[in-house]
Structure formats: C-alpha cells, structure tokens
C-alpha positions in Angstrom: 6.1 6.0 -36.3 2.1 5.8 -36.7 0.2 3.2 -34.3 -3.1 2.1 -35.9 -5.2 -0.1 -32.9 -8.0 -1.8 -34.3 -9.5 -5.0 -33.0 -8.9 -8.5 -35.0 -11.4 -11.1 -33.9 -14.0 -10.6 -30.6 -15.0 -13.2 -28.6 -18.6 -12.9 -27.3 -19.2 -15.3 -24.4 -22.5 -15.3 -21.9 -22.3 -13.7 -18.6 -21.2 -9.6 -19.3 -21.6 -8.8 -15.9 -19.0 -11.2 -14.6 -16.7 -10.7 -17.1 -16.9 -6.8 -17.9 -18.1 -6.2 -14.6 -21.3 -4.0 -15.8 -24.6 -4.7 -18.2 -26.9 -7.7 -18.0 -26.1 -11.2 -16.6 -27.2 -12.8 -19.8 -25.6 -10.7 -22.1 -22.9 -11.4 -24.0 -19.4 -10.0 -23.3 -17.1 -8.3 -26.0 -13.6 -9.5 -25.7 -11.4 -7.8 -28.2 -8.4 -9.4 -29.8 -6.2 -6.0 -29.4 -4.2 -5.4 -32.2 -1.4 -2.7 -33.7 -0.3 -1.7 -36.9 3.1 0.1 -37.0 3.3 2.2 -39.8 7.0 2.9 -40.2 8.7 5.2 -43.2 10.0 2.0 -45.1 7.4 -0.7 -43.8 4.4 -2.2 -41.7 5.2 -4.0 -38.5 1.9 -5.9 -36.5 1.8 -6.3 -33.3 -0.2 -9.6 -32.6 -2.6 -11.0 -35.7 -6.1 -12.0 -33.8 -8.2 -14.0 -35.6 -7.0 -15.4 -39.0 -9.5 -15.5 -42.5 -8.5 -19.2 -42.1 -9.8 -19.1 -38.4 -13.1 -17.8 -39.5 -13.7 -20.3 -42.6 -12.6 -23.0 -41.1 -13.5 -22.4 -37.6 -12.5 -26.3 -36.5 -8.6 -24.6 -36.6 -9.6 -23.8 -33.1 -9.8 -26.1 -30.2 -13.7 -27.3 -29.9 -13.2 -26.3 -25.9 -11.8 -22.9 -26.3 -14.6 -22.1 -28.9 -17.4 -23.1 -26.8 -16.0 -21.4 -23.9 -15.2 -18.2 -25.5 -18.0 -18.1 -28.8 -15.7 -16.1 -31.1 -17.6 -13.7 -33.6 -16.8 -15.8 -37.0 -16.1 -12.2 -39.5 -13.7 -11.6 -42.3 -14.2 -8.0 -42.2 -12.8 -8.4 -38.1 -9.5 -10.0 -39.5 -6.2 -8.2 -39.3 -6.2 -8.8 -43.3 -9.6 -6.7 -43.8 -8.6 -4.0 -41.0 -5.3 -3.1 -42.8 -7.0 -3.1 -45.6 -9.8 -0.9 -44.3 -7.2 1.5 -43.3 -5.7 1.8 -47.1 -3.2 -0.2 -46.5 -1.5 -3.4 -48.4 -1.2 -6.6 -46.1 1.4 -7.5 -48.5 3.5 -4.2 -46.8 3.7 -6.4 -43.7 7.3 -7.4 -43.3 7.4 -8.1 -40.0 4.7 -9.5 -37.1 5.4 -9.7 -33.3 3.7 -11.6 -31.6 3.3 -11.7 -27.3 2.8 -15.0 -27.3 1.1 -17.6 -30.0 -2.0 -18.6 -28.4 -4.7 -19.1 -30.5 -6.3 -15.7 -30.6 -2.9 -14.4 -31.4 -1.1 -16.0 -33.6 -4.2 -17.1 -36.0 -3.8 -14.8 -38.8 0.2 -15.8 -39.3 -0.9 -17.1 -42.5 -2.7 -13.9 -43.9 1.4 -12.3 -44.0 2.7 -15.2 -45.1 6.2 -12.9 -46.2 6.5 -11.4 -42.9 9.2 -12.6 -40.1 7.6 -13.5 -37.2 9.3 -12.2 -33.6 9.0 -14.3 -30.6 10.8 -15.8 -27.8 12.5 -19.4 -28.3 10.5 -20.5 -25.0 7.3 -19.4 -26.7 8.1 -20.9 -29.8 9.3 -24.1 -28.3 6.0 -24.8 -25.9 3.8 -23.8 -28.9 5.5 -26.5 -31.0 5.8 -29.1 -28.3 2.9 -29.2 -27.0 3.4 -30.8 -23.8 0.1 -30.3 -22.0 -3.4 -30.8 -22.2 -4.0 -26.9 -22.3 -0.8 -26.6 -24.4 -2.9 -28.5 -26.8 -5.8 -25.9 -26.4 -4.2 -22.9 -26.5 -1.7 -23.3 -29.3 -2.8 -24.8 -32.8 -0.3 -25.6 -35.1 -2.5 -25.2 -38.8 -2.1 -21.4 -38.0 1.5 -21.6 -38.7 1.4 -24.9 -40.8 2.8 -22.2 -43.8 5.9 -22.4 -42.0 6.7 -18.9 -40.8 10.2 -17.3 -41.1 10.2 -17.5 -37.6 13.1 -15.1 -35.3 13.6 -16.1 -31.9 14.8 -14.3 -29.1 16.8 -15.2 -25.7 15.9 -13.3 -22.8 19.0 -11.1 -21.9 18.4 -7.5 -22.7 18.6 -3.7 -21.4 16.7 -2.1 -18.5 13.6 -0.2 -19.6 11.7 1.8 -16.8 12.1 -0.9 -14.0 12.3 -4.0 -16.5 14.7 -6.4 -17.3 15.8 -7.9 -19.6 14.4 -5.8 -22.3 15.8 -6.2 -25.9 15.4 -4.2 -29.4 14.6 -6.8 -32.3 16.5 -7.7 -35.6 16.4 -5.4 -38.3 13.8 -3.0 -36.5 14.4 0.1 -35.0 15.0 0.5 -31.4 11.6 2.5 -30.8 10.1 -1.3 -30.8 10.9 -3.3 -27.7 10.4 -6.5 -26.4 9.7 -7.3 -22.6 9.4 -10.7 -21.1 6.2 -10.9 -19.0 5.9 -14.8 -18.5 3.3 -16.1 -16.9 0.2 -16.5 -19.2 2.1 -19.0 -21.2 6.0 -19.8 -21.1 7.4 -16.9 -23.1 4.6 -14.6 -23.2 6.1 -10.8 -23.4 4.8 -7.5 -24.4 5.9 -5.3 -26.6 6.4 -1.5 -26.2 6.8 1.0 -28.9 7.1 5.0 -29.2 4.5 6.8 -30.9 4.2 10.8 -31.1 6.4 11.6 -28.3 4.9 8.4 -25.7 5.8 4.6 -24.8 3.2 2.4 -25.2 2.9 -1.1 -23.7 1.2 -3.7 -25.3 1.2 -6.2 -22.2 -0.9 -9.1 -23.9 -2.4 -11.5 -21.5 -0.4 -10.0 -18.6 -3.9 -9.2 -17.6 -7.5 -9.0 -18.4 -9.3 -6.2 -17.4 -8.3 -2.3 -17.0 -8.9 -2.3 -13.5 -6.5 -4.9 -12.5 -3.6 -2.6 -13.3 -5.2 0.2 -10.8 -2.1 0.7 -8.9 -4.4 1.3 -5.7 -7.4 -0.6 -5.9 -6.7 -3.3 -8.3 -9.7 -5.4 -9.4 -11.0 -7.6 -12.3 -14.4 -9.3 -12.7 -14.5 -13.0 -11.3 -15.0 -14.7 -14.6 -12.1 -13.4 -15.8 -10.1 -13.7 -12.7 -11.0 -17.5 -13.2 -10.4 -17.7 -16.9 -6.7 -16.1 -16.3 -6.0 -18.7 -13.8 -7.4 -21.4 -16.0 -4.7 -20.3 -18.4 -1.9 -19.9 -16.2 1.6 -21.4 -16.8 3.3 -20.1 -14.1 0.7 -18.0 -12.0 3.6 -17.1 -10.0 4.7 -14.9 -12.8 1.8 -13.6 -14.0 1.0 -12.0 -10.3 4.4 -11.1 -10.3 4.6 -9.2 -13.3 1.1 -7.6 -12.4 2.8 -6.2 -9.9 5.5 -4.5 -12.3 2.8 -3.5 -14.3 0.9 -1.7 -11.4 4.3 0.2 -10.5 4.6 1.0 -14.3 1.5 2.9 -14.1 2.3 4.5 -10.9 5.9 5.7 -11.4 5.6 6.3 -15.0 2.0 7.1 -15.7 3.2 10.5 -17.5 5.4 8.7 -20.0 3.8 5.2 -21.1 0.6 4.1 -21.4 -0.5 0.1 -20.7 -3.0 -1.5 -22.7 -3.8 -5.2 -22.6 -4.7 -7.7 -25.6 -8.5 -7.6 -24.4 -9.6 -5.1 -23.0 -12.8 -3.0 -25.3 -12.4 0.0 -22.7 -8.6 0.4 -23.7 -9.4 -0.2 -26.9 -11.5 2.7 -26.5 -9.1 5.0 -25.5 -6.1 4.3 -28.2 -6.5 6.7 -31.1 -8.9 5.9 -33.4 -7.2 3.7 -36.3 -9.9 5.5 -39.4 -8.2 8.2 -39.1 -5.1 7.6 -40.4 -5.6 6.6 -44.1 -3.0 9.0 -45.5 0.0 6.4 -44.5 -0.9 4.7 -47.3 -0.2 6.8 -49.8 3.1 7.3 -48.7 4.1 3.9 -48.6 2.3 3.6 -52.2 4.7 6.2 -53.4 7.9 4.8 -52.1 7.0 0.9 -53.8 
C-alpha cells in the first residue's frame, strides 16, 4: 500500500505568528487541510476530502462565521478531485473515503466521490446530522453530503493497538487501515492509521493543531490555535486526554509510527512527497 499526502484546501487567516508560532504578525497563516490517498492493488481509499469543487464555487456552503474566521484559499486545483488527478489518477477509482470526523474542512469534497462508501463513527454521523448546537450548526453543513453518501458506520468496540482501545479494522478493507476513536474535537472524531512501506502512520485529525503540541517533553502550540481548539471543543476533557495518548505514542513508539495531524504545513512537509508517485496509475489503468 502507497500513501500519497497532499493538501486539499488551505485556510489563510491574519496573525502567522500566533498561529504558526514564527513569521510576521500580519501575515497570513497557512493551515493545510491534510489529506491521504491510499493506493491499494485493487482500489483508491481517501483519507479525509478537504475542501470540495462545490466548497470553492459556491463558497456560501460554508458557515459565513467559520469563513471569516478562517479565510479559506477559494482553488479548484487545491481540491482532492484536482490533486488525484494531478497525481494520474481517476477520482472515479475512489471506492472508499474515511473520514476523522465531518466538519466542514473534512468532509466537503464527499460529493466529488459520489460512488465511494463513506467510513465514520455513528456518533459522528449522528451529531453531524442533528445538529444540536450552535457550533454544531458551524462546523458541520449538510449540502456537502446532500448527494446522500453510502454512508458505513461504526461502534466503538475494537482491538488494542499500541496502547489504544478500542481500535477496529473497517468493512471490506484490509486490516493495514485502522480506525481509532480520539473524541474530543467533535463527538466521534477518530483517526485513522495505516501501514505504508514497513511503518504505522497516524493520521490523528483535529486531535491537535500544531507539531509541537505532541512533544512528549515540552509540549507547546501557539496561542491562537490553543484558542481556536478550545473554541471547537466537544468534550475538551477528551481532547487533552487523548493528547496525552498521543504524547506517549510518540514517546514509546516513536521508532514504529509516525503522528501527523489534519493541519499541520510542517508535517505536511515531512510526509513523502505525493509527485512522485505517478506510476500507481498505470497499474490501476491496466487492471480496469
């Protein structure tokens, strides 16, 4: 299995210093919607969608609040649609999308796979659809799935996997692809692991923010985005919790998985570069 990580969507708010924690006051920030494709011998998986095309042409899709507050960089080419395609590939290949959670920077390109199941946890699903709160309302939009996904939802009973509970493969996918509640951010946010040439790597979402907050000695994260996580907590509790976990992750297990997080443009940085992989495609050309 081949991981392509490419970003889908960036959001460009005032104030880099306080939210990347170097560069200019005034500047604006880059906040990447992390992304993976999953190239697989008999199929593409995603891992979160960013952005959608939809998102960008019709950017009222998105709550007026979150837009001002986060000033999203409106580009097809930034779409999960145009990045698989960038990379050779067919997003018609895409069977299947997992999703950590469906806020709106997650979830919006649903509708560019319209074919593809979508995994996430029931308790996800059913705040997403429910929207119960005022920043329920916010955070989750319901014209990105208005297509009607073939949604797959998941209790959380599982395996142990390094240290976590809970843990469980998904339907119809192979066991190298794993799904780990992390709640917190929002009801049923989780993150999703998967092994790639010979390591585990954690996608942990919205877990956290910033690199440095995962620094098993010296944790620490910019104040604007130590603010906008709290903003966005549904059960802080949780989240600090499961920062925690993470923090041991990295410590116990540094040698065997690597941690990334949905928004972070340093760990971006550091995952293999996705340009170089075109020649998937024409393997999965030549099995169609």
């Amino acid at each position: 299995m081949r991981a392509h990580h490419f970003a889908a969507g960036t959001m460009c708010p005032r104030g880099r210093r306080l939210i990347q924690g170097s560069g200019p006051l005034a500047d604006r920030a880059d906040i990447v919607c992390h992304c993976v494709l999953l190239e697989l011998p008999d199929r593409l998986v995603l891992v979160d969608t960013g952005l959608g095309r939809s998102d960008v042409q019709h950017p009222d899709r998105m709550s007026r609040v979150m837009r001002s507050l986060l000033q999203p960089r409106l580009s097809l080419d930034e779409t999960a649609h145009s990045r698989i395609r960038a990379l050779g590939f067919d997003p018609r290949d895409i069977r299947d999308v997992v999703v950590t959670h469906l806020d709106f920077d997650h979830a919006g390109g649903l509708a560019d796979f319209p074919h593809a199941r979508v995994h996430v946890y029931a308790t996800e699903h059913d705040a997403a659809m429910e929207r119960t709160t005022r920043m329920g309302h916010r955070r989750y939009r319901p014209a990105q799935w208005s297509h009607g996904p073939d949604w797959v939802l998941y209790e959380t009973r599982g395996d142990a996997w390094f240290g976590f509970e809970a843990v469980r493969e998904l339907e119809g996918l192979p066991p190298e692809i794993l799904m780990i509640p992390l709640f917190g951010h929002t009801p049923g946010h989780c993150g999703i692991a998967f092994e790639s040439a010979g390591r585990w790597r954690l996608h942990a979402g919205d877990a956290y923010f910033f690199h440095g907050e995962i620094d098993p000695r010296e944790p620490h994260c910019p104040p604007a985005l130590l603010a906008y996580e709290a903003l966005m907590d549904a059960d802080r509790e949780a989240r600090l919790g499961n920062q925690d976990r993470l923090r041991k992750l990295v410590l116990d297990h540094a040698d065997r998985v690597d941690v990334f997080c949905a928004h972070d443009p340093v760990e971006l940085a550091r995952m293999p570069k996705a340009a170089a992989r075109r020649r998937g495609a024409d393997r999965l050309e030549a099995r169609r």
